[in-house]
C-alpha positions as CSV (number, residue, x, y, z in Angstrom):
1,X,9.0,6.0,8.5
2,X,10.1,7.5,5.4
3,X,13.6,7.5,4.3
4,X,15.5,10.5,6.6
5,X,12.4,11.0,8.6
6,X,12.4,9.7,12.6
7,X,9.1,9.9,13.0
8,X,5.6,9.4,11.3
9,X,2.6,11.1,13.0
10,X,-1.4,11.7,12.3
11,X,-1.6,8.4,9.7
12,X,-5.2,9.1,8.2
13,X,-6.6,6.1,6.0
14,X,-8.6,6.8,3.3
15,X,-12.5,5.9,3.2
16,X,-11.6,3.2,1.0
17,X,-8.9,2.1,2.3
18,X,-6.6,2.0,-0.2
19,X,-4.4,5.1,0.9
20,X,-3.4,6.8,3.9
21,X,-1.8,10.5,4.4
22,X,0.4,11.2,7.6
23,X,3.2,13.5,8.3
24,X,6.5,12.7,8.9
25,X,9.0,15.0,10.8
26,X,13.2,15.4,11.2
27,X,14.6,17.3,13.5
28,X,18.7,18.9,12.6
29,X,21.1,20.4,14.7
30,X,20.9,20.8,18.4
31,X,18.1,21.4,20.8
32,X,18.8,24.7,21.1
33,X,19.4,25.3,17.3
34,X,17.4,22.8,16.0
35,X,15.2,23.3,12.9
36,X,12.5,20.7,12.1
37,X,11.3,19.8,8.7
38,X,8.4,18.0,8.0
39,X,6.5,16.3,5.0
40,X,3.1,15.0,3.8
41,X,3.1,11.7,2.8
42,X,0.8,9.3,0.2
43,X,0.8,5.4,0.6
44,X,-1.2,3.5,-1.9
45,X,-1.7,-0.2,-0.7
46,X,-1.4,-1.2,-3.8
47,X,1.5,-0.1,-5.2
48,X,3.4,-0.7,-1.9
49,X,4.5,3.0,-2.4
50,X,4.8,6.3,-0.4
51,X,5.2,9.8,-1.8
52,X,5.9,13.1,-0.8
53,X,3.5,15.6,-1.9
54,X,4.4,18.5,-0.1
55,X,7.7,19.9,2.4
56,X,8.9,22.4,3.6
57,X,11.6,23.9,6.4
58,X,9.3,24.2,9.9
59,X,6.0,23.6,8.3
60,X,3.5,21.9,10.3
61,X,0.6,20.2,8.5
62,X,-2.5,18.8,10.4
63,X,-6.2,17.9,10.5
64,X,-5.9,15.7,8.2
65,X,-9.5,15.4,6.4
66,X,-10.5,12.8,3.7
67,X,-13.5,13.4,1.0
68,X,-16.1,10.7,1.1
69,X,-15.0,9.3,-2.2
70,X,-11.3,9.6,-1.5
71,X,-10.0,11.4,-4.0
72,X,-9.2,14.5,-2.0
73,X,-8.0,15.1,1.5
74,X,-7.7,18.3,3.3
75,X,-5.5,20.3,5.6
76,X,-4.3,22.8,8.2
77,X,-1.2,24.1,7.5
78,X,0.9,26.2,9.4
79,X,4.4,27.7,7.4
80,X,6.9,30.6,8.6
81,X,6.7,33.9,7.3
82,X,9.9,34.7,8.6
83,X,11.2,34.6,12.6
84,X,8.7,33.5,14.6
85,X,6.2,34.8,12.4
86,X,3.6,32.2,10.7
87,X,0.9,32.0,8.0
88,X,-2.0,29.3,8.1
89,X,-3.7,27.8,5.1
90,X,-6.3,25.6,4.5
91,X,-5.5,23.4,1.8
92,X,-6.6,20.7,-0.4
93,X,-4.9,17.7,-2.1
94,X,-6.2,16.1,-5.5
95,X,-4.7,12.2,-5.6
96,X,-5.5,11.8,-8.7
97,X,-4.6,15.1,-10.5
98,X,-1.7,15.7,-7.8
99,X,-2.8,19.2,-7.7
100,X,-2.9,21.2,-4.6
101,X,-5.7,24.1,-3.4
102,X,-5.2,27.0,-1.4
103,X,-9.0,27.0,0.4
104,X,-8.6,29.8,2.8
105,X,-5.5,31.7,3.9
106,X,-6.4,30.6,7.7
107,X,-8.5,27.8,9.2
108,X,-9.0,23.8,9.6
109,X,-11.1,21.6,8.0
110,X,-13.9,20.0,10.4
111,X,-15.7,18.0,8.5
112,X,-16.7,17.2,4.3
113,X,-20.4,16.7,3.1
114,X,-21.5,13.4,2.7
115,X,-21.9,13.7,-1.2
116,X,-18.0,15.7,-1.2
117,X,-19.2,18.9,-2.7
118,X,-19.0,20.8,0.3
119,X,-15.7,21.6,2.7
120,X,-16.8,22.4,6.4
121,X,-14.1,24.2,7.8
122,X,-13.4,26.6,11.4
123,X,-11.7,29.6,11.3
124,X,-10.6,31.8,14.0
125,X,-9.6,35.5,12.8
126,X,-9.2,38.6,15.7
127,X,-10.6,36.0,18.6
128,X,-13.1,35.4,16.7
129,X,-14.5,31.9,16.1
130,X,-17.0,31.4,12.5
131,X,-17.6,28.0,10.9
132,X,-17.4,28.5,7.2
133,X,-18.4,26.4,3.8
134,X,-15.9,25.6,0.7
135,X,-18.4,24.5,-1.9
136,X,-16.1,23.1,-4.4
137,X,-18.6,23.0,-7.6
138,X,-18.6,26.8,-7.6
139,X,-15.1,27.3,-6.0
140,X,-16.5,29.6,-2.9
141,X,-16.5,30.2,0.4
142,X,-19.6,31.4,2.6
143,X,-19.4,31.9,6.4
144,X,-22.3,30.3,8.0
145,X,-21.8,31.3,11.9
146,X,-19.6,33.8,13.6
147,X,-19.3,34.1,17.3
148,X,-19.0,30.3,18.1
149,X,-17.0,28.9,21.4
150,X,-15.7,25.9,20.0
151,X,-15.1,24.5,16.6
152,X,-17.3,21.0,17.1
153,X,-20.1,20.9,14.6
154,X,-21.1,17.5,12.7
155,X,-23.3,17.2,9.6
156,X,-26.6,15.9,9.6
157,X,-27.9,12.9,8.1
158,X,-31.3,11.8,7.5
């Protein structure tokens, strides 16, 4: 676990399988009062490294998505607003370029075209359930199907 973390969840391992993404947690203070922190980690095989990319007080980060060519993986994240108030964000992280995407302000990744150019991702807004596309070469987002019961939908391959 990383250093002043006590515990590592959700390890995802690249499609090459030279890096893996989890999250690590800490938890300070009492039950009662206790805050949790938590952090997205990189480990490259190669470098016998781990970084953190991203932290924050009470954040929660899951679905952990890779691109096909695993440059890229994305996220849920879930961040406070302020009391027991929270905001949700789909997000995207660049390895290479270390650069981070907002994708949507709410949703989860489900699933990345073969080929990487398109982000499949479910979003819930009002009780309602829509599966929606991030095509990254023109940086938008199009909603595909609204009034879905569940969020399981695969791509298909030839």
């Amino acid at each position: 676990v990383a250093k002043g973390y006590q515990r590592l969840t959700t390890p995802v391992l690249s499609p090459d399988k030279k890096t893996f993404v989890a999250t690590a947690w800490k938890k300070e203070g009492s039950f009662a009062q206790a805050k949790f922190s938590s952090a997205l980690l990189v480990h490259e095989f190669s470098v016998g490294q781990t970084v953190r990319v991203q932290r924050g007080e009470n954040y929660i980060f899951n679905n952990i998505i890779w691109s096909p060519n695993s440059r890229k993986f994305a996220y849920a994240q879930k961040q406070p607003r302020g009391g027991t108030e929270y905001d949700f964000g789909l997000w995207t992280y660049d390895i290479k370029t270390k650069k981070f995407d907002e994708i949507y302000t709410a949703g989860k990744p489900v699933y990345w075209s073969p080929e990487g150019r398109y982000l499949l991702f479910a979003l819930t807004l009002k009780n309602k359930s829509a599966i929606w596309i991030h095509d990254f070469k023109e940086n938008k987002n199009k909603k595909l199907v609204s009034g879905i019961k569940d969020n399981i939908i695969y791509w298909g391959y030839k």
